[in-house]
N, C-alpha and C positions, 0 to 999 in steps of 0.2 A: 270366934263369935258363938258364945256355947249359950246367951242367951242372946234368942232373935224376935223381932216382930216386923209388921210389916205391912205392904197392901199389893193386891192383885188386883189391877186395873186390865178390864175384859173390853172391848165394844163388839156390841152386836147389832147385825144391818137389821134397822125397825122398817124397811121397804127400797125402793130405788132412791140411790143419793144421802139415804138419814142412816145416821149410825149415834147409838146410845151410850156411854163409857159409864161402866158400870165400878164399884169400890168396892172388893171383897180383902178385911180387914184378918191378917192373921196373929198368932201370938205364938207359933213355932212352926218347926219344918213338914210334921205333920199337918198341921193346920193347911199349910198353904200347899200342899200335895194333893185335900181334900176339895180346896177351892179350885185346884184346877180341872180335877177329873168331873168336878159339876159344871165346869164352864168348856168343856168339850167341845169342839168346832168353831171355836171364837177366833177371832181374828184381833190384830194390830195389838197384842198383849206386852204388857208392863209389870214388872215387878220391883216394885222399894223395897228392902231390909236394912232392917237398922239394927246394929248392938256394936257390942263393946270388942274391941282388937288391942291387943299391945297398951291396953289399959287408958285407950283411948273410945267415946264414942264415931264410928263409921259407918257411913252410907255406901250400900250398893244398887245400883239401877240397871236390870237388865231390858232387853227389847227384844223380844217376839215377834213373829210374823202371823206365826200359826201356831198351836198345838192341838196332840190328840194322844189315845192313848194304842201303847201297843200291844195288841193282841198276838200272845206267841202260844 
């Protein structure tokens, strides 16, 4: 998958009970590296990628619960 693109689907609680699912679009691995460390403390997160494998187009869907970043 040496070319990727894709989406970073974030929600954030907008108070008690509401949560907002937000679409941050990428166009490589950088990109979506960048979208995540803006989207810090978010919760229930999703990632689509899409490109080419074995000369095939493939989808990959991962599921999050949390991320943050780690401070070492």
């Amino acid at each position: 998958m040496a070319d990727v693109e894709g989406t970073l689907f974030v929600a954030r609680s907008t108070g008690p009970g509401a949560v907002r699912e937000e679409q941050l679009s990428f166009r490589d691995l950088q990109s979506l590296l960048d979208a995540c460390t803006s989207s810090e403390g978010t919760a229930l997160v999703r990632v689509e990628i899409v490109g080419t494998s074995a000369g095939e187009r493939r989808r990959l869907v991962l599921d999050f619960g949390h991320f943050g970043r780690d401070e070492e």
